[in-house]
N, CA, C and O of each residue as an XYZ file, in Angstrom:
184
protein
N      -8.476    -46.600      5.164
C      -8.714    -45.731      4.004
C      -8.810    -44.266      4.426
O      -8.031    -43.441      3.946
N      -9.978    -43.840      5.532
C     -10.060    -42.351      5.606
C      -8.452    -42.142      6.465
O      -7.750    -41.172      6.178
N      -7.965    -43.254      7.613
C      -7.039    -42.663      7.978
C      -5.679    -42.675      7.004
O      -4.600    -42.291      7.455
N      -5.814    -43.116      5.734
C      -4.422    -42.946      5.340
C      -4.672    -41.249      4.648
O      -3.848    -40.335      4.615
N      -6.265    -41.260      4.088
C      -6.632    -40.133      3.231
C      -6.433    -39.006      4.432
O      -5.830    -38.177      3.750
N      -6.502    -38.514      5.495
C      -6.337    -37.858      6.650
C      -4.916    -37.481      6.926
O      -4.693    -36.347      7.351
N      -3.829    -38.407      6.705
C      -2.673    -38.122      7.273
C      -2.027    -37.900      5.671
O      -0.817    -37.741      5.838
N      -2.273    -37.844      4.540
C      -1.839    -36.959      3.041
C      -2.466    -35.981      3.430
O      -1.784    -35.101      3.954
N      -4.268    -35.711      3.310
C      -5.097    -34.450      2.944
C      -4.102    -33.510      4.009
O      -3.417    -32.638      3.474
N      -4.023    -33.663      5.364
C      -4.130    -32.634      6.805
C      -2.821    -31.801      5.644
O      -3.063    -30.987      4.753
N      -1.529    -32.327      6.039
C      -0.130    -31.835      5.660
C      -0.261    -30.702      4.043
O       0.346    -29.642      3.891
N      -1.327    -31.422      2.925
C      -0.990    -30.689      1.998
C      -1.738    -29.589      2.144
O      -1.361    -28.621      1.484
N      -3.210    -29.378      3.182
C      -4.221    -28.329      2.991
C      -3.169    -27.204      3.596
O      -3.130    -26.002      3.334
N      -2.200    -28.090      4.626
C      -1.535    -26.919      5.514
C      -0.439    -26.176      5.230
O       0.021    -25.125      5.675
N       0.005    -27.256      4.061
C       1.022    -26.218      3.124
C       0.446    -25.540      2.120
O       1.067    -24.538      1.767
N      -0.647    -25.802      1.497
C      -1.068    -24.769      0.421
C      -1.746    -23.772      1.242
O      -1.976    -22.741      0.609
N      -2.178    -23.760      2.585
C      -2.850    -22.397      3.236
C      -1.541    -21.814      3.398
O      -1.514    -20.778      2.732
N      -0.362    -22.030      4.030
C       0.428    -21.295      4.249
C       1.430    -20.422      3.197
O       2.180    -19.450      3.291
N       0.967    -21.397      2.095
C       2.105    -21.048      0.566
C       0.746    -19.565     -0.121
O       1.263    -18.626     -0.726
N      -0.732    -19.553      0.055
C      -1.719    -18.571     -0.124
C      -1.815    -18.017      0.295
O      -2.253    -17.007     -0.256
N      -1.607    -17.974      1.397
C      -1.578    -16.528      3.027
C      -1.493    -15.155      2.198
O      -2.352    -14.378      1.781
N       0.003    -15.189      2.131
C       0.446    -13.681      1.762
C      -0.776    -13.048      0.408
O      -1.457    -12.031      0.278
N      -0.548    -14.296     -0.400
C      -1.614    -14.204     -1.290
C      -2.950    -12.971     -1.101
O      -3.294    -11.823     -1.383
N      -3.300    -14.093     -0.475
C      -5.312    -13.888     -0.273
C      -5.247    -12.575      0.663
O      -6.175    -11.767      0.670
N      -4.052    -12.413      1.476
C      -4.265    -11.252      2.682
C      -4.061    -10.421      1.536
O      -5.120    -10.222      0.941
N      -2.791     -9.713      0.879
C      -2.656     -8.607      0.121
C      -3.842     -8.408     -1.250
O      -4.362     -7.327     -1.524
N      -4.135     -9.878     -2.092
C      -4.790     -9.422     -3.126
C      -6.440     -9.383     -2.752
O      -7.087     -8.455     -3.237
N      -7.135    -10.377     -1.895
C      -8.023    -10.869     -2.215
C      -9.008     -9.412     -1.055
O     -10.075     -8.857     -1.317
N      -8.003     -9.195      0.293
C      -8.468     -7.810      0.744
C      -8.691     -6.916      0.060
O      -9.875     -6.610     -0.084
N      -7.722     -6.189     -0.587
C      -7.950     -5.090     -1.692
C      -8.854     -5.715     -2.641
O      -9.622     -4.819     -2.990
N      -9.138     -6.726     -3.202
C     -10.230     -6.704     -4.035
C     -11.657     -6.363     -3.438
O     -12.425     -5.500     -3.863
N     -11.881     -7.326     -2.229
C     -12.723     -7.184     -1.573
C     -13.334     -5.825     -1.581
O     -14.352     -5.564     -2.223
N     -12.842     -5.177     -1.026
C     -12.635     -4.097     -0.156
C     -13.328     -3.070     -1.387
O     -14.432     -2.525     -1.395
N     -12.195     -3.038     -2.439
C     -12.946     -2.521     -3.661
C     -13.962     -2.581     -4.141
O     -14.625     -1.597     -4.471
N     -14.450     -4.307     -4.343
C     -15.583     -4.527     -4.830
C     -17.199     -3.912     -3.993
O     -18.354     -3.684     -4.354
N     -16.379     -3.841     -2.680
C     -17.690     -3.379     -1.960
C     -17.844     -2.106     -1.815
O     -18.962     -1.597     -1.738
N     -16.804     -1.473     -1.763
C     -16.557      0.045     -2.201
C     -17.457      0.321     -3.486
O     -18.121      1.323     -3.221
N     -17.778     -0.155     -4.817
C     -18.109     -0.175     -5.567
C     -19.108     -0.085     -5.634
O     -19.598      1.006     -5.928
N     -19.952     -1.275     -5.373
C     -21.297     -1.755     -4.407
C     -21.908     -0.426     -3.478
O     -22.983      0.049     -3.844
N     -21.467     -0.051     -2.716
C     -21.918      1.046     -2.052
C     -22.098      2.063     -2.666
O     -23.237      2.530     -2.699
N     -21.113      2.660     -3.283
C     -20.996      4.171     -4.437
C     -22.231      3.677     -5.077
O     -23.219      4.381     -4.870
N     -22.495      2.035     -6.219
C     -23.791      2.288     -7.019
C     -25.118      2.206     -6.331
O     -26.119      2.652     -6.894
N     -25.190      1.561     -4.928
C     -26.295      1.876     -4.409
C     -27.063      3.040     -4.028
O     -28.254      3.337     -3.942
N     -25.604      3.755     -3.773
C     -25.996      5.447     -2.547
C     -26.650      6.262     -4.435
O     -27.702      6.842     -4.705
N     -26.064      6.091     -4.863
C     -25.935      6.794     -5.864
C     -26.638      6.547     -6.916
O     -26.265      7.026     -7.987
N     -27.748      5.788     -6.856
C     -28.380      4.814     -7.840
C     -29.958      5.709     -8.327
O     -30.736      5.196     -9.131
């Protein structure tokens, strides 16, 4: 059972990380990045 669930799960986690990559690097940085940018300005400034 876990080894059949092991040899489906491994293959699909490793294609949906690789199919999100570009993803998460370009959008989820700049959000980040922003959001904490944000975060800082209302603290300093609070």
């Amino acid at each position: 059972m876990s080894r059949i669930s092991k040899d489906v799960l491994e293959p699909a986690y490793r294609l949906m990380r690789e199919a999100w990559q570009p993803f998460f690097n370009a959008k989820s940085i700049a959000h980040c990045a922003r959001s904490l940018c944000v975060l800082l300005i209302a603290i300093v400034f609070k």
